[in-house]
NUGUTI-631991 format. One record per residue (C-alpha): x, y, z; residue in one letter; residue number from 1. Coordinates in steps of 0.25 Angstrom, whole numbers, always signed. Each point is the difference from the previous one (the first is absolute). Layout:
// residues N
+-------+-------+-------+-----+-----+
|    px |    py |    pz | res |   n |
+-------+-------+-------+-----+-----+
|     X |     Y |     Z |   A | NUM |
...
+-------+-------+-------+-----+-----+
//
This chain:
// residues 268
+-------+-------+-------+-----+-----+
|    px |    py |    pz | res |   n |
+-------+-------+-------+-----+-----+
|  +526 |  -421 |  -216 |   X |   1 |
|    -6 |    +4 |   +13 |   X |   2 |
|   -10 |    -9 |    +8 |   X |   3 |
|   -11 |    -6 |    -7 |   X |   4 |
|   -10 |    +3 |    +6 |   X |   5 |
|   -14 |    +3 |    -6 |   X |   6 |
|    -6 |   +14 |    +0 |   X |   7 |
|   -15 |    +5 |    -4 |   X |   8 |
|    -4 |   +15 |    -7 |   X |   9 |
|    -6 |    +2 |   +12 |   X |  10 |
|   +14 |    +0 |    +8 |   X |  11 |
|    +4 |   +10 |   -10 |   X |  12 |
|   -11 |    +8 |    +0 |   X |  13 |
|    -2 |    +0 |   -15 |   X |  14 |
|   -14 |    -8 |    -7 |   X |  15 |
|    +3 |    -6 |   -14 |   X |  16 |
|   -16 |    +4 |    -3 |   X |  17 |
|    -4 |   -16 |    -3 |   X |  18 |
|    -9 |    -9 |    +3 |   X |  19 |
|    +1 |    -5 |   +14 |   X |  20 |
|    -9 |    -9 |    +9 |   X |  21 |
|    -8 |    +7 |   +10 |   X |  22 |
|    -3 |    -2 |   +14 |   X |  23 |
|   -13 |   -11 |    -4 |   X |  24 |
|    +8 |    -5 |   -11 |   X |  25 |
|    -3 |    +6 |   -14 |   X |  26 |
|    +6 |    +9 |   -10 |   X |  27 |
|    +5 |   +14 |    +5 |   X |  28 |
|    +6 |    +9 |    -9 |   X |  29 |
|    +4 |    +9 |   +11 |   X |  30 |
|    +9 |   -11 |    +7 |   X |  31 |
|   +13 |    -1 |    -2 |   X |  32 |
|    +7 |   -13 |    -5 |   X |  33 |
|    +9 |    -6 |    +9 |   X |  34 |
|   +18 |    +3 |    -6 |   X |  35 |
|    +4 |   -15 |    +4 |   X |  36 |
|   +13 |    +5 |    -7 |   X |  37 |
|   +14 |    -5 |    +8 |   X |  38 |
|    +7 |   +13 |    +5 |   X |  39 |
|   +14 |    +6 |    -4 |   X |  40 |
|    +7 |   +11 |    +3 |   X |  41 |
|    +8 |    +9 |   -10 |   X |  42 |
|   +11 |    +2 |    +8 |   X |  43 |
|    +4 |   -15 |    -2 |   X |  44 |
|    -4 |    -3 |   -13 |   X |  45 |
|    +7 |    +8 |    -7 |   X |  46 |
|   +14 |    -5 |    +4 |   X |  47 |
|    -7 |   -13 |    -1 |   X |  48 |
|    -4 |    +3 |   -16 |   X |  49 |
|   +17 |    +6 |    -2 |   X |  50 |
|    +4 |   -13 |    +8 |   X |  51 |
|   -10 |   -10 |   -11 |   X |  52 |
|    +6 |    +8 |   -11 |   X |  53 |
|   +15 |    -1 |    +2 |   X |  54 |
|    +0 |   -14 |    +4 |   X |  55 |
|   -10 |    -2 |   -12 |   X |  56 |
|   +11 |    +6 |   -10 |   X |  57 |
|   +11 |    -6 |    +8 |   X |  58 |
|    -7 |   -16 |    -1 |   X |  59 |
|    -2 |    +6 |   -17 |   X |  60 |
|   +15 |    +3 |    -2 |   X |  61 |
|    +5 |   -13 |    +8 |   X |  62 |
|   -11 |   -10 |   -11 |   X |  63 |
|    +9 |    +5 |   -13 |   X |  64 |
|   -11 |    +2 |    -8 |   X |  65 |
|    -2 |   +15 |    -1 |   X |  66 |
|    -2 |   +10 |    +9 |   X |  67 |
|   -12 |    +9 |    +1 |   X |  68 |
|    +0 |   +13 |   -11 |   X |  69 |
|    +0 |   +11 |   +11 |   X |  70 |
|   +13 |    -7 |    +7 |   X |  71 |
|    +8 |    -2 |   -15 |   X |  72 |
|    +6 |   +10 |    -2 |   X |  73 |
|    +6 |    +0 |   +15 |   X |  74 |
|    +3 |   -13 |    -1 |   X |  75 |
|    +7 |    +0 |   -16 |   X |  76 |
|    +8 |   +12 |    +6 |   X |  77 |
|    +5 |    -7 |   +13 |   X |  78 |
|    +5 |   -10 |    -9 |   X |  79 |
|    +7 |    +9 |    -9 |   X |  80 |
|    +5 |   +10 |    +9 |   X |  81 |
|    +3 |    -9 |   +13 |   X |  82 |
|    +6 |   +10 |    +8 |   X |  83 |
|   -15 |    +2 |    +7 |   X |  84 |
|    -8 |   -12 |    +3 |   X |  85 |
|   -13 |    -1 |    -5 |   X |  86 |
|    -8 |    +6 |   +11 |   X |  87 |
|    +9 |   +12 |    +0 |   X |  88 |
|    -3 |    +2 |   -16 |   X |  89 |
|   -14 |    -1 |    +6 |   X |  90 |
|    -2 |   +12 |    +6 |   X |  91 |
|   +10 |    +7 |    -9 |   X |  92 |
|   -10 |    -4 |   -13 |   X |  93 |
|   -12 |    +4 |    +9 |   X |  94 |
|    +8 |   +14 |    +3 |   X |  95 |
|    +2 |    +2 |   -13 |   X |  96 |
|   -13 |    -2 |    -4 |   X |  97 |
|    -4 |   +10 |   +10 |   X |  98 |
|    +7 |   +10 |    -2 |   X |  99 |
|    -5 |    +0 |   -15 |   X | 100 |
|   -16 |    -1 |    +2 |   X | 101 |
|    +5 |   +13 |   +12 |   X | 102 |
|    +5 |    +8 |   -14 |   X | 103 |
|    -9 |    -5 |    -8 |   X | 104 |
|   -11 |    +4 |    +8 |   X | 105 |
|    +6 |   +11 |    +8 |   X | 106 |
|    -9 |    -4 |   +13 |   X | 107 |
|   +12 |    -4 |    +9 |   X | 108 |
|    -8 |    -7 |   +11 |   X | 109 |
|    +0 |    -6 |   +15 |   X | 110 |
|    -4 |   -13 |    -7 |   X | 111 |
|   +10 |    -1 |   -10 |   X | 112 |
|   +10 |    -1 |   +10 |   X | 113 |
|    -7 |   -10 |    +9 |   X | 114 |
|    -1 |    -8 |   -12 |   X | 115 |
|   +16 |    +1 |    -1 |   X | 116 |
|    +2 |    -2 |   +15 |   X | 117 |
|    -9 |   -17 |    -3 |   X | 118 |
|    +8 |    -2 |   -11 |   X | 119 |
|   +14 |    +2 |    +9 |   X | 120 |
|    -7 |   -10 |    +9 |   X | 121 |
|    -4 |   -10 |   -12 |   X | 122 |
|   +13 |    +0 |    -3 |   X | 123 |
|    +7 |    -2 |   +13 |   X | 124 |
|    -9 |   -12 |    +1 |   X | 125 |
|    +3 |    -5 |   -11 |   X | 126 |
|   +14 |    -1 |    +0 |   X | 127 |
|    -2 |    -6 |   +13 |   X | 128 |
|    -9 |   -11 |    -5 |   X | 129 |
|    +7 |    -2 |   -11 |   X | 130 |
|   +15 |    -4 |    +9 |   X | 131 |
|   -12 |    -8 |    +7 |   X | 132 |
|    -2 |    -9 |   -12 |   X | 133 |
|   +10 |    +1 |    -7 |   X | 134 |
|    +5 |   -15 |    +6 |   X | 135 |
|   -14 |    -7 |    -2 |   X | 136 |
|    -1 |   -12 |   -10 |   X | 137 |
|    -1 |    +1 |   -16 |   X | 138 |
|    -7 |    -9 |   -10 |   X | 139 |
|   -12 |    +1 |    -8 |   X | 140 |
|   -11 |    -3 |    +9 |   X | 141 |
|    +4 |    +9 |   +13 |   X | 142 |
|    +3 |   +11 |    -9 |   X | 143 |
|   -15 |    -1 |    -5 |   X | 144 |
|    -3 |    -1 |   +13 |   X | 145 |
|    +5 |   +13 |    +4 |   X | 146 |
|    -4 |    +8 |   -13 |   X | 147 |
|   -13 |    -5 |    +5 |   X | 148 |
|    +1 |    +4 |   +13 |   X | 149 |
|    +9 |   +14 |    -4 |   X | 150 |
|   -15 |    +4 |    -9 |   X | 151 |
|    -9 |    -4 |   +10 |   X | 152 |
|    +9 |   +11 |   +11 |   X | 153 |
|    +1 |   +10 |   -10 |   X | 154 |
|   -14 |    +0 |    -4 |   X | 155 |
|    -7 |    +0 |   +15 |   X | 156 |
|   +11 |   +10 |    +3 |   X | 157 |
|    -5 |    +9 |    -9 |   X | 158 |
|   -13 |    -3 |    +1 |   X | 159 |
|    +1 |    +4 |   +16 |   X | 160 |
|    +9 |   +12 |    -3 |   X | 161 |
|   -12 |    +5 |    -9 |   X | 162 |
|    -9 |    -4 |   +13 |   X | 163 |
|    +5 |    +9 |   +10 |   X | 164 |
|    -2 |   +13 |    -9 |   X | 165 |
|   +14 |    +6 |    +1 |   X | 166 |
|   +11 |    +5 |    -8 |   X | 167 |
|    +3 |   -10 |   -10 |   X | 168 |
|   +12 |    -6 |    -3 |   X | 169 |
|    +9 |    +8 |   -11 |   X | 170 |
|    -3 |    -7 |   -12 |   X | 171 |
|   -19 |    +1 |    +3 |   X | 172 |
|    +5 |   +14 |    +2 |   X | 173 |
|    +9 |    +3 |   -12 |   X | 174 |
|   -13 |    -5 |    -9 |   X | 175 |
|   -12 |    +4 |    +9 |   X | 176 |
|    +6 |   +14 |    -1 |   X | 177 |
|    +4 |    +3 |   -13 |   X | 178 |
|   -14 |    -7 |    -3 |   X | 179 |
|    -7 |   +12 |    +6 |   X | 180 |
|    +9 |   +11 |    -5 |   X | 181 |
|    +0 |    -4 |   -16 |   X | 182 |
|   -15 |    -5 |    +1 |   X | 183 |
|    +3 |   -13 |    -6 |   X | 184 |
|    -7 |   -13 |    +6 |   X | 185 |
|   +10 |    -7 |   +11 |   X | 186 |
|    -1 |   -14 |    -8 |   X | 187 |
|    +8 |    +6 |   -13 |   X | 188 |
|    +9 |    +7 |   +10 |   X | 189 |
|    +5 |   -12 |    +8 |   X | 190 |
|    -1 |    -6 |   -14 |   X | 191 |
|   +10 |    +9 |    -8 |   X | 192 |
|   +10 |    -1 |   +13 |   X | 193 |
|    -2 |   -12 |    +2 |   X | 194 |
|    +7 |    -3 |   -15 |   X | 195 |
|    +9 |   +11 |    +2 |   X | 196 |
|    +5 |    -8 |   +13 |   X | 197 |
|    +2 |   -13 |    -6 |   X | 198 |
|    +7 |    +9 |   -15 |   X | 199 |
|    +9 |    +6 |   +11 |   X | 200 |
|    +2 |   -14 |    +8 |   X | 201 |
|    +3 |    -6 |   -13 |   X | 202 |
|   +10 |   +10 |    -5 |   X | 203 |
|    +7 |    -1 |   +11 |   X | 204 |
|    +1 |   -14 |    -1 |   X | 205 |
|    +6 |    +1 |   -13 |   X | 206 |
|   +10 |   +11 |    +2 |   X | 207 |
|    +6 |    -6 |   +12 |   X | 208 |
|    -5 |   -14 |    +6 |   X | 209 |
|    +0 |    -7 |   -13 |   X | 210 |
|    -8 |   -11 |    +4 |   X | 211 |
|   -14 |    -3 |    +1 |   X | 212 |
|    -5 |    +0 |   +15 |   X | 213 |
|    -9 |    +9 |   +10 |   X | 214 |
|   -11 |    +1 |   -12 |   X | 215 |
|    -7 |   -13 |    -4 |   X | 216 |
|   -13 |    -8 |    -1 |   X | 217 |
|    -3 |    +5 |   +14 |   X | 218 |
|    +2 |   +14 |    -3 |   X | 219 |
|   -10 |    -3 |   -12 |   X | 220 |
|   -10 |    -7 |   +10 |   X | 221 |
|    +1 |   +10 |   +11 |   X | 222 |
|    -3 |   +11 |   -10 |   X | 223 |
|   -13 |    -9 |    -2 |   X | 224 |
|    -4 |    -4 |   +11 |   X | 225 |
|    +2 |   +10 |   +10 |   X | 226 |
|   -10 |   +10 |    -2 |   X | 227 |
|   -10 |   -12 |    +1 |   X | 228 |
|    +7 |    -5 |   +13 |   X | 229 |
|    -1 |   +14 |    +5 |   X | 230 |
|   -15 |    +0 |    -1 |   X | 231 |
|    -3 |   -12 |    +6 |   X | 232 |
|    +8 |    +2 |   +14 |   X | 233 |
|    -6 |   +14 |    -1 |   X | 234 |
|   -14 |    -3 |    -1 |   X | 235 |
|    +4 |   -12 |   +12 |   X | 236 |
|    +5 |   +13 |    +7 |   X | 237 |
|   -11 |    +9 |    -1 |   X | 238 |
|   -10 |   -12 |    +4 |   X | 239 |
|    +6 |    -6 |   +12 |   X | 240 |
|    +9 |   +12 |    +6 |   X | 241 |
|    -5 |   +13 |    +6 |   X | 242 |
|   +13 |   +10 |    -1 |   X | 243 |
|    +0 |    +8 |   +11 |   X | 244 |
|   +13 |    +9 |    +5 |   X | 245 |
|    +5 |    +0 |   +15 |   X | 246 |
|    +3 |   +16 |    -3 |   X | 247 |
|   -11 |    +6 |    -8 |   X | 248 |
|   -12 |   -10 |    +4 |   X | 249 |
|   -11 |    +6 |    -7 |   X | 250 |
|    +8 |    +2 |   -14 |   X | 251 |
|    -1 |   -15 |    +0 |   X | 252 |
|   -15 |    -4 |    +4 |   X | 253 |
|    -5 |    -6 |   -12 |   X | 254 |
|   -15 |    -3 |    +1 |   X | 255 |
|    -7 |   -13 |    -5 |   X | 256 |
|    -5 |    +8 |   -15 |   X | 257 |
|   +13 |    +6 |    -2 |   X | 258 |
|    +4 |   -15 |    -3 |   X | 259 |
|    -9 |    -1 |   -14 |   X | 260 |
|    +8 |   +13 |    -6 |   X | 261 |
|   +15 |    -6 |    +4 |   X | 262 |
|    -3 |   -15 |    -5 |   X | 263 |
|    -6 |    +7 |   -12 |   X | 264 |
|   +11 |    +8 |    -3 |   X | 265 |
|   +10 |   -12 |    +4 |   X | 266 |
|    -7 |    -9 |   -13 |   X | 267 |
|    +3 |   +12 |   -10 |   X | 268 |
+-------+-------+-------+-----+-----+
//
């Protein structure tokens, strides 16, 4: 995050047209009002959003309760083939699923391939945080404790990855994009593969691992709650950060009335 430091609409050169107080104290509706708004800058939280989300999943997978749907299959498939690690069956999942919306749509694009390129890095990270914790103390009330902590990461993660207005990660992408090019709502997209993730994850389960383990109540609960979660650190973003980039400053600027349509989007 860069350095808090409080900026007004007139240091940006943009008004957000409502009321202000005049010069002799009353009610202007040609003054701005003051963005009081804690500044960040893109460029770092966007690796800031991969670094929340990996270590999110990774605190999920440690607790034993179930991990997140748009991990199971990954995580079903490291334990049934462990010749690749987990975070290596990441970014293979992710390609695949790339590769497929590319002919499905047949749009190959830049940001298809950037969205590739973070999931290679989620699951270097991963892998790494994993051998990190992998020693840490079992029982009941810790693992509770870092489910708890795991949804909390994984949620703000994504919450700041939706934030900074960049590629997404593969699986936003996967759904948002076949969203647009069939014309069906996003919520019965994510829906549809969100079952088809956890049939896949459980098949796998069955063929192969023959146990019960990597889908659980906390699978169930994050299915839940995390669209709930999301919103909340969203509409936290949107009201005490101002997004700005380093790079492309004015992409970034978001004046005071800008705020209503983001927070309203974020309850929907």
């Amino acid at each position: 995050m860069g350095a808090p430091v409080l900026v007004t609409e007139e240091e940006t050169g943009e008004g957000s047209g409502a009321a202000g107080l005049s010069a002799d104290g009353s009610v202007s509706s040609d003054l701005p009002l003051p963005d009081r708004r804690w500044v960040a800058y893109v460029e770092f939280l966007y690796p800031l959003a991969l670094l929340l989300i990996s270590l999110g999943v990774t605190f999920m997978v440690r607790a034993g309760f179930g991990i997140s749907v748009a991990s199971s299959v990954a995580y079903i498939a490291s334990l049934a083939f462990p010749a690749f690690s987990f975070g290596t069956w990441s970014y293979l999942v992710m390609g695949l699923l790339m590769l497929a919306l590319t002919l499905v749509t047949r749009k190959p694009r830049i940001g298809v391939l950037l969205s590739f390129g973070v999931s290679v890095v989620f699951g270097v990270l991963v892998d790494r945080f994993s051998a990190w914790v992998a020693p840490w103390p079992d029982g009941i009330p810790i693992q509770l404790l870092y489910y708890a902590v795991g949804i909390t990461l994984l949620t703000v993660g994504i919450a700041v990855f939706i934030d900074t207005g960049l590629p997404p990660n593969p699986y936003e992408r996967f759904v948002s994009d076949l969203s647009r090019h069939f014309g069906i709502p996003f919520r019965k997209v994510k829906t549809v593969y969100d079952l088809a993730s956890v049939a896949t994850a459980s098949l796998l389960l069955l063929l192969f691992v023959r146990r019960l383990v990597g889908i659980g109540p906390g699978t169930v609960f994050a299915a839940l709650a995390n669209g709930t979660l999301i919103g909340f650190w969203l509409r936290l973003l949107v009201r005490r950060v101002s997004v700005r980039s380093l790079l492309f400053p004015a992409r970034y600027v978001r004046p005071v009335h800008a705020l209503a349509r983001q927070v309203e989007t974020a309850n929907k």
